[in-house]
Backbone as CSV, one residue per row, in Angstrom:
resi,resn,N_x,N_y,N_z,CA_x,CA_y,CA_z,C_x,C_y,C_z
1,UNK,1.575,-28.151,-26.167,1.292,-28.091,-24.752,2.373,-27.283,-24.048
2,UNK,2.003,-26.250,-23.212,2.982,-25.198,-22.567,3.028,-26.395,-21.356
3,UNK,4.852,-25.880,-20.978,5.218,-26.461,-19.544,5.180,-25.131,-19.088
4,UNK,4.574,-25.775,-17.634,4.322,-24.424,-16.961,5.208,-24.400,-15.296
5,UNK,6.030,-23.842,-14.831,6.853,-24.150,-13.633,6.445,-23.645,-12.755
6,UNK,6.256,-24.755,-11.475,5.650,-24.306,-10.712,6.158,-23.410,-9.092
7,UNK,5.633,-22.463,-8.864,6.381,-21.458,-8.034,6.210,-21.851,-6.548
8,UNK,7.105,-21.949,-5.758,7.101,-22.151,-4.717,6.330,-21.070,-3.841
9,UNK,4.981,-20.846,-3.738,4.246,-19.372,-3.173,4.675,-19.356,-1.295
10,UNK,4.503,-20.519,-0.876,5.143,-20.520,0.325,6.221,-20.929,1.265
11,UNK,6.646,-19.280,1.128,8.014,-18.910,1.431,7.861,-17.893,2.473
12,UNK,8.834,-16.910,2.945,8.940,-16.418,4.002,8.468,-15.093,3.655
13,UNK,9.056,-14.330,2.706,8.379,-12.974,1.789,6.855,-13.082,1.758
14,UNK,6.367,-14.450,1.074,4.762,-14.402,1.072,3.795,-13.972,2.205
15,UNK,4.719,-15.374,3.003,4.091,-15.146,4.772,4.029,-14.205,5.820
16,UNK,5.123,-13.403,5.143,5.001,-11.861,5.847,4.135,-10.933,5.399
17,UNK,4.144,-10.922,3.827,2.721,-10.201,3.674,1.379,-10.727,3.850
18,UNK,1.204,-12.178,4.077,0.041,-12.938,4.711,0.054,-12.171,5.808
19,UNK,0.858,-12.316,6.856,1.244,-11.400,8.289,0.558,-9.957,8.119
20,UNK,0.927,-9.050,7.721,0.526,-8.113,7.083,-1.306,-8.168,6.956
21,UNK,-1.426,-9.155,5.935,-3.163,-8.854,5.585,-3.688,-9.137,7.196
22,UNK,-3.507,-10.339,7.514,-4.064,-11.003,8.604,-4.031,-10.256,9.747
23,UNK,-2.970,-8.938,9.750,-2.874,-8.100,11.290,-3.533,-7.099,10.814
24,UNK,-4.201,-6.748,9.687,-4.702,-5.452,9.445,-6.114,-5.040,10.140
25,UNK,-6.854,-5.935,10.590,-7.890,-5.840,11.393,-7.622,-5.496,13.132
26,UNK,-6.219,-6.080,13.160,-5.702,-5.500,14.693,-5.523,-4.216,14.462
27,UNK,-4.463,-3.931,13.294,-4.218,-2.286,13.010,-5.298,-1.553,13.452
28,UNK,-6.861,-1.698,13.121,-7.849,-1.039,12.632,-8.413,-0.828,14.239
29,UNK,-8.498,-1.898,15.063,-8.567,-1.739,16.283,-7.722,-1.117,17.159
30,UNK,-6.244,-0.788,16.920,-5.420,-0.188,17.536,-5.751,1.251,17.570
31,UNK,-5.867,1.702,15.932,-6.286,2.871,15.743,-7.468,3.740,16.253
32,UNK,-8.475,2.812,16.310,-9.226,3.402,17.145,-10.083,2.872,18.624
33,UNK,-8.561,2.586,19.112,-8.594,1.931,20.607,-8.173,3.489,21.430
34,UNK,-7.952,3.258,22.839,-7.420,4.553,23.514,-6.258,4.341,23.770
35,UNK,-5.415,3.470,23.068,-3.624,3.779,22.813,-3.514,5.295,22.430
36,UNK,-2.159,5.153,22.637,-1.386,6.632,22.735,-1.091,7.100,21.012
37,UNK,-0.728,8.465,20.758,-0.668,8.073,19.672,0.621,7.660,19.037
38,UNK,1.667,7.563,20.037,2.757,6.926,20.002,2.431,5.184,19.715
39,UNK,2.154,4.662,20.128,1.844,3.818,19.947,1.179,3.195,19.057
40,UNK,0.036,3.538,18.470,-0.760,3.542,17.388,0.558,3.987,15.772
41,UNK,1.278,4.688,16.239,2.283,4.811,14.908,3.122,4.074,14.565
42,UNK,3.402,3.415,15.942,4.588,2.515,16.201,4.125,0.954,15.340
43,UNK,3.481,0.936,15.786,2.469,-0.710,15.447,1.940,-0.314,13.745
44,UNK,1.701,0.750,13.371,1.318,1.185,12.106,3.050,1.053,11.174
45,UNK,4.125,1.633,11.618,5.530,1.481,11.170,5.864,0.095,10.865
46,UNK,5.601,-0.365,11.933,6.277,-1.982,12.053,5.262,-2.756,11.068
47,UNK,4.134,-2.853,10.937,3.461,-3.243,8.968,3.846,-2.327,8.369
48,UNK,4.447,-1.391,8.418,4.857,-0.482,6.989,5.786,-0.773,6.608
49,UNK,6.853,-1.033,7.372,8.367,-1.878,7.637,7.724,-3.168,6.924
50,UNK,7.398,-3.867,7.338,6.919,-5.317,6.705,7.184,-5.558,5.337
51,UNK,6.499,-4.830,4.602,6.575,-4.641,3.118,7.871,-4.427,3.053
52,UNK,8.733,-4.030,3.451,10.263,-3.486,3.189,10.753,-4.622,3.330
53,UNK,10.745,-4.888,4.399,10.922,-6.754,4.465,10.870,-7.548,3.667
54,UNK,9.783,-7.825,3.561,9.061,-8.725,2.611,10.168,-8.856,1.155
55,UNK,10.161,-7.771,0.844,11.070,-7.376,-0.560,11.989,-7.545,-0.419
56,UNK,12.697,-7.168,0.831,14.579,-7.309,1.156,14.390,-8.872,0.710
57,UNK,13.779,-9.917,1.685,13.885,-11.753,1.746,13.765,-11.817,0.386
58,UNK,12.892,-11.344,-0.357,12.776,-12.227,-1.530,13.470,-11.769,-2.678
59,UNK,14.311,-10.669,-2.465,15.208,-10.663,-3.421,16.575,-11.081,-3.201
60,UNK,17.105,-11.135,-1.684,17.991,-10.841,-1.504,18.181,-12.801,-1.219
61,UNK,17.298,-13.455,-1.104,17.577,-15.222,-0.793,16.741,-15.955,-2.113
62,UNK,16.467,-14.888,-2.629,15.936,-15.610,-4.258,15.051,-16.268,-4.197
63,UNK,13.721,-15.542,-3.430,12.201,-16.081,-2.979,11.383,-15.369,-3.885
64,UNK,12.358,-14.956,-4.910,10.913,-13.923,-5.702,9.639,-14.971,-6.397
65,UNK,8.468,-14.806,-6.771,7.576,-15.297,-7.074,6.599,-14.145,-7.801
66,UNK,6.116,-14.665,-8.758,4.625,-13.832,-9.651,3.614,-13.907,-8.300
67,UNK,3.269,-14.799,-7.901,2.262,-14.758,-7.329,2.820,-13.953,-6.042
68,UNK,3.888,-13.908,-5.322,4.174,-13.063,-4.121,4.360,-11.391,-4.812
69,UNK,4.691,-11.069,-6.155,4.840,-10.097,-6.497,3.332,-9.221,-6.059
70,UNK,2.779,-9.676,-6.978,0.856,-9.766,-6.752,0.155,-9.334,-5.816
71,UNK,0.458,-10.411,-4.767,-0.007,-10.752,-3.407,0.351,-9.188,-2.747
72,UNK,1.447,-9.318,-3.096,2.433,-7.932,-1.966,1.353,-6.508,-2.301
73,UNK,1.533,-6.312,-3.776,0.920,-5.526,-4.116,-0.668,-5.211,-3.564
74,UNK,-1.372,-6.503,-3.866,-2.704,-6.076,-3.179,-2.439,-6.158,-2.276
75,UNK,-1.540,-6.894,-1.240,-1.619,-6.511,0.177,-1.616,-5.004,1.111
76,UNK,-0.655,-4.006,-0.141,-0.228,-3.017,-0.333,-1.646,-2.085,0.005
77,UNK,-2.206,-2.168,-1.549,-3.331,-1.349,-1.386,-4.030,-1.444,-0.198
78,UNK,-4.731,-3.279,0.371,-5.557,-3.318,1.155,-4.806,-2.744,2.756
79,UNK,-3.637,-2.956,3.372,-3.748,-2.161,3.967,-3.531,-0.394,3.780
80,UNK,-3.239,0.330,2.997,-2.905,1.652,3.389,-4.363,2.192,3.559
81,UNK,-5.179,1.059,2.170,-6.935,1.891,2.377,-7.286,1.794,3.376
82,UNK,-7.090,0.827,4.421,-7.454,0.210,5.377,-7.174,1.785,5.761
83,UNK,-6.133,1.939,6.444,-5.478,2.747,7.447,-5.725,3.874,7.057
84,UNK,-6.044,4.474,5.945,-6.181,5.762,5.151,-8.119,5.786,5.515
85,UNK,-8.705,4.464,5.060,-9.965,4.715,5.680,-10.300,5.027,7.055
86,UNK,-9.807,4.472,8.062,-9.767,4.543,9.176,-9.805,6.101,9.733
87,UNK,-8.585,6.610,9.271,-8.181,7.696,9.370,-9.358,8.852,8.690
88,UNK,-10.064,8.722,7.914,-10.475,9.473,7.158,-12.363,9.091,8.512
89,UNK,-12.370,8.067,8.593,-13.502,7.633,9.649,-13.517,8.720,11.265
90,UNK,-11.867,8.822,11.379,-11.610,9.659,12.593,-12.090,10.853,12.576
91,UNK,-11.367,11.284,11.591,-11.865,13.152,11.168,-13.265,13.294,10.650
92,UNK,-13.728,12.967,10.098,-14.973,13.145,9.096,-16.003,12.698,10.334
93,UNK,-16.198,11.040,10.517,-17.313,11.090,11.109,-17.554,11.217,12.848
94,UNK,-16.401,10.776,13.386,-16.201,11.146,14.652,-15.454,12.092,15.005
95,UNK,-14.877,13.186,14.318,-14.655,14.644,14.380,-13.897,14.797,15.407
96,UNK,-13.013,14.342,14.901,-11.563,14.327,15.986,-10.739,15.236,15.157
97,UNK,-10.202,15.887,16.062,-9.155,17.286,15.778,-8.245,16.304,14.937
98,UNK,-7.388,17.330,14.084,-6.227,16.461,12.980,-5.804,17.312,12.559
99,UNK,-4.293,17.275,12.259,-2.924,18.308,11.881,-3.302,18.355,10.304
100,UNK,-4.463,17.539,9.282,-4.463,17.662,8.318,-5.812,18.123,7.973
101,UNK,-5.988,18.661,7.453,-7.124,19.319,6.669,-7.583,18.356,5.962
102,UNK,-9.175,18.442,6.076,-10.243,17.686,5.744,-9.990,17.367,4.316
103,UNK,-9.412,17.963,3.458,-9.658,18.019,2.316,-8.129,17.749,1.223
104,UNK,-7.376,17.331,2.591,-6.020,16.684,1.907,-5.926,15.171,2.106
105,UNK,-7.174,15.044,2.856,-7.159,13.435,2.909,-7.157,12.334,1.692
106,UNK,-7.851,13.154,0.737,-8.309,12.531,-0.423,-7.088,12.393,-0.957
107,UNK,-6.202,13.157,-1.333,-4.654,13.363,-1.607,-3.723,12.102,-1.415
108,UNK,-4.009,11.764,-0.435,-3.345,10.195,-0.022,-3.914,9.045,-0.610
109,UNK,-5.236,9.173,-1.193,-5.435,8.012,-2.000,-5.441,7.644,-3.310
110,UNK,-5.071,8.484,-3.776,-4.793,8.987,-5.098,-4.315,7.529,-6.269
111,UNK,-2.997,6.954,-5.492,-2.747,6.272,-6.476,-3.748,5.019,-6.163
112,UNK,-4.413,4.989,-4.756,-5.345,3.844,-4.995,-6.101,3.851,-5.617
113,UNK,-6.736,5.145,-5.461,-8.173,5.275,-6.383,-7.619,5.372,-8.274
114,UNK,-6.561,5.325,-8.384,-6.251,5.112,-10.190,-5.944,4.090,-10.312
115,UNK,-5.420,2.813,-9.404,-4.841,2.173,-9.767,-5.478,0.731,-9.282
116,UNK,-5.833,0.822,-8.438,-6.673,-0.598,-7.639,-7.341,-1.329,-8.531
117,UNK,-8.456,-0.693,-9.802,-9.746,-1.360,-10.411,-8.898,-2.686,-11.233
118,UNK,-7.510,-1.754,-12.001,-6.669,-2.703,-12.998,-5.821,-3.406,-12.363
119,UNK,-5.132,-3.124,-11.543,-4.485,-4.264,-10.504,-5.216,-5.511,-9.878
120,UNK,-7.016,-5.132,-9.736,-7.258,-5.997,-9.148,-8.053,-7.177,-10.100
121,UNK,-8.084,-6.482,-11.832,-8.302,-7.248,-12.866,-7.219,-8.081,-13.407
122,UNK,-6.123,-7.358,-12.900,-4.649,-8.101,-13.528,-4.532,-9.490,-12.923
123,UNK,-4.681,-9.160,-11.511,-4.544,-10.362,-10.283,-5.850,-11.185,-10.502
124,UNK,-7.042,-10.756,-11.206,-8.247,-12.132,-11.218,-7.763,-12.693,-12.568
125,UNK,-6.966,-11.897,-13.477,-7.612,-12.709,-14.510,-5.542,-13.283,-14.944
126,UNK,-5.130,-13.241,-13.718,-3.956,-13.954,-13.771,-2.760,-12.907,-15.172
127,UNK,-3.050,-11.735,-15.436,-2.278,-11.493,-15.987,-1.367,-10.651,-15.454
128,UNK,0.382,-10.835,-16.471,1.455,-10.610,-15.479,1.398,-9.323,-15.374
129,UNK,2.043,-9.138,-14.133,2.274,-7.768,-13.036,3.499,-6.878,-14.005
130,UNK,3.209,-5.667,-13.767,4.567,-4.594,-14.504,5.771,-5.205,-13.709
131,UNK,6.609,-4.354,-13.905,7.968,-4.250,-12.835,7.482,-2.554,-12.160
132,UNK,7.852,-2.413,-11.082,7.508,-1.525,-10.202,8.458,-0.320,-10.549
133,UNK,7.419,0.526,-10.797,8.681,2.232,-10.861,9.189,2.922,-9.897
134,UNK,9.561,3.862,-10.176,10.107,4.507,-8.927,8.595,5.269,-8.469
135,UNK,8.599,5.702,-9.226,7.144,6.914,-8.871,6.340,6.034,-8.014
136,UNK,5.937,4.557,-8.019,5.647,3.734,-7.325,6.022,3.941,-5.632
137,UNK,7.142,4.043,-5.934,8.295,3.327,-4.608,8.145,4.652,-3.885
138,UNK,7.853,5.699,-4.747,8.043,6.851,-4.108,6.447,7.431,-3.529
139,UNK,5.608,6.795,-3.988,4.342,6.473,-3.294,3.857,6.098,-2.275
140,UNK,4.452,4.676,-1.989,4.467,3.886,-1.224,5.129,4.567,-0.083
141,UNK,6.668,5.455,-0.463,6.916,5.578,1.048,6.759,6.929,1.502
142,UNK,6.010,7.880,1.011,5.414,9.158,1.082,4.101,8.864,1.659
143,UNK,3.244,7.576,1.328,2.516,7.465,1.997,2.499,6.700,3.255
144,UNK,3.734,5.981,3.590,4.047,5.777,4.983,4.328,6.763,5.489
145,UNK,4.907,7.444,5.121,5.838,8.482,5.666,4.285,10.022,6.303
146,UNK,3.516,9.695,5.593,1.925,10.779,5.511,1.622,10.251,7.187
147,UNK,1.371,9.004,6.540,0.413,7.979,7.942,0.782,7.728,9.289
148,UNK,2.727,8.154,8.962,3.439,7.843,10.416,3.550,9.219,11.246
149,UNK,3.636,10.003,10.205,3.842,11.736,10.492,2.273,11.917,11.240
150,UNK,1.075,11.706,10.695,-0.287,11.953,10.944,-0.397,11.576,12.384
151,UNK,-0.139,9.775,12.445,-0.500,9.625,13.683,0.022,9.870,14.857
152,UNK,1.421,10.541,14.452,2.262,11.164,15.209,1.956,12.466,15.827
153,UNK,0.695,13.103,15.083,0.501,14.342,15.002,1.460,15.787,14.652
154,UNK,2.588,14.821,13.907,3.247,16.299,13.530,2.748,17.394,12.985
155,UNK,3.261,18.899,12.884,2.749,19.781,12.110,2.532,20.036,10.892
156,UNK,3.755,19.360,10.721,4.157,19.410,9.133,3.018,18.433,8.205
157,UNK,2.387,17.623,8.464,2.235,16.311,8.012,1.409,16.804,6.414
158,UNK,0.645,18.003,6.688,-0.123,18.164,5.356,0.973,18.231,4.188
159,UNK,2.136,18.695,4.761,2.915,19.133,3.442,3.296,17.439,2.702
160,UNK,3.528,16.545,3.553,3.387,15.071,2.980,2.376,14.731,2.705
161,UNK,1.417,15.068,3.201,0.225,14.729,2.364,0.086,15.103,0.890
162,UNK,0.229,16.507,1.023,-0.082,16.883,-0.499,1.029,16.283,-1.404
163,UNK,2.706,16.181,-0.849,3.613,15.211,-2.059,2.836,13.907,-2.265
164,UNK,2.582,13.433,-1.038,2.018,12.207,-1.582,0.703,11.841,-2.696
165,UNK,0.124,12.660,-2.850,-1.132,12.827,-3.493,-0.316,13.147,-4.997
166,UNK,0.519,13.948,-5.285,1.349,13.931,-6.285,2.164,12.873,-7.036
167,UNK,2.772,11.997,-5.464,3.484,11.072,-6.273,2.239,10.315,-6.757
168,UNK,1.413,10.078,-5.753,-0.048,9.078,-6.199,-0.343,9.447,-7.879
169,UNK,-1.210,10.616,-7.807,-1.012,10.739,-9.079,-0.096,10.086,-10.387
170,UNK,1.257,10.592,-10.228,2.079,10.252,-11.061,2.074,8.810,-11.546
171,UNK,2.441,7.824,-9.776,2.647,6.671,-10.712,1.287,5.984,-10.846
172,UNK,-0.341,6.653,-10.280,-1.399,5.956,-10.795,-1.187,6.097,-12.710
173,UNK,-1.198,7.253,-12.799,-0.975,7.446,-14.583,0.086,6.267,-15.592
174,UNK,1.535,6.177,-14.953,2.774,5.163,-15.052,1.603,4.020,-15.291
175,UNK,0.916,3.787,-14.066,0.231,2.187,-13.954,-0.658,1.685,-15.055
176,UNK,-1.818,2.629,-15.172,-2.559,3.385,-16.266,-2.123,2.586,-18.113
177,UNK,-0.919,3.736,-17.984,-0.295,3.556,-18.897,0.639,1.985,-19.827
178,UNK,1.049,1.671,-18.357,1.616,0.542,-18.371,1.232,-0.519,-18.720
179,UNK,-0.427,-0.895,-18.079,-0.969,-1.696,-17.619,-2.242,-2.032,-18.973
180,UNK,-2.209,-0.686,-20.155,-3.059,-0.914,-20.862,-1.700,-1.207,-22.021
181,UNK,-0.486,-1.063,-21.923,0.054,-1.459,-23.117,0.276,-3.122,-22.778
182,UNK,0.537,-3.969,-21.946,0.165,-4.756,-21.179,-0.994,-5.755,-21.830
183,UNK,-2.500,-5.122,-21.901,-3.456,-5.890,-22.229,-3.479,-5.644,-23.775
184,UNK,-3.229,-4.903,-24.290,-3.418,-4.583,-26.058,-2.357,-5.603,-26.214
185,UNK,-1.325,-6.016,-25.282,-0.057,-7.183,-26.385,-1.134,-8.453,-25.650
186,UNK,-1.901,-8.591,-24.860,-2.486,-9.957,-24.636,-3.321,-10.494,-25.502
187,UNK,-4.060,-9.386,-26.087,-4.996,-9.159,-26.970,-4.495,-10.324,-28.249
């Protein structure tokens, strides 16, 4: 008989990315409310910040958890798609002018679309999470960095778009990779 220890899931790290899922439907309304677009970036930063958070508390007061590891992660995906859909809803079907080209949008979802199907089999069927790479980390904040620049309307923003679609790439493959040596040792 395995002893199995049980994780304290609610903690302050968790509840911020609870925070996080639970405001992502405000996000979605902000975005396409008649706020400024100052504003709309600002409120988009401060959940992007969150996740940064989230990670500082639980490493730094020893709140880490499997299940908050997890959690964070899909919280991860579900909002950027969120906000990346949204965004992609603006230009495409209500044809609102945008500093990015129609066709670099896809670019930003990159590591979702490689990586979501097995992350979100890992998390049903309870098996453990990688440790996070850089190519990851460098995902994650290329694609804040896409979404804050965008709604900012900077000029520049395609050129983050397209790194980001790169790093996407990269660490969807890392995940890929990772994630099937992973199930062949469960096997």
């Amino acid at each position: 008989m395995e002893n199995k220890i049980e994780e304290k899931i609610i903690n302050v790290p968790n509840t911020i990315t609870l925070l996080r899922v639970m405001g992502t439907p405000f996000l979605v309304y902000v975005l396409f409310s008649g706020y400024s677009d100052w504003f709309k970036a600002i409120i988009f930063l401060a959940f992007a910040l969150s996740d940064m958070l989230d990670g500082f508390i639980a490493r730094h007061f020893n709140q880490k958890t499997n299940f908050g590891a997890k959690f964070d992660m899909l919280a991860d995906r579900l909002f950027f798609t969120t906000v990346i859909l949204c965004i992609f809803i603006k230009i495409f079907l209500l044809a609102e002018n945008s500093v990015v080209s129609q066709s670099l949008l896809p670019s930003i979802l990159a590591r979702e679309i490689i990586a979501l199907p097995i992350a979100a089999y890992m998390f049903i069927t309870k098996t453990p999470f990688l440790k996070v790479k850089w190519t990851g980390k460098a995902t994650t904040f290329t694609q804040g960095a896409a979404l804050t620049s965008f709604l900012f309307g900077f000029n520049f923003t395609s050129y983050i778009f397209i790194l980001t679609g790169l790093c996407g790439i990269a660490a969807g493959i890392h995940y890929w990779q990772d994630s099937l040596a992973v199930l062949q040792e469960k096997k």
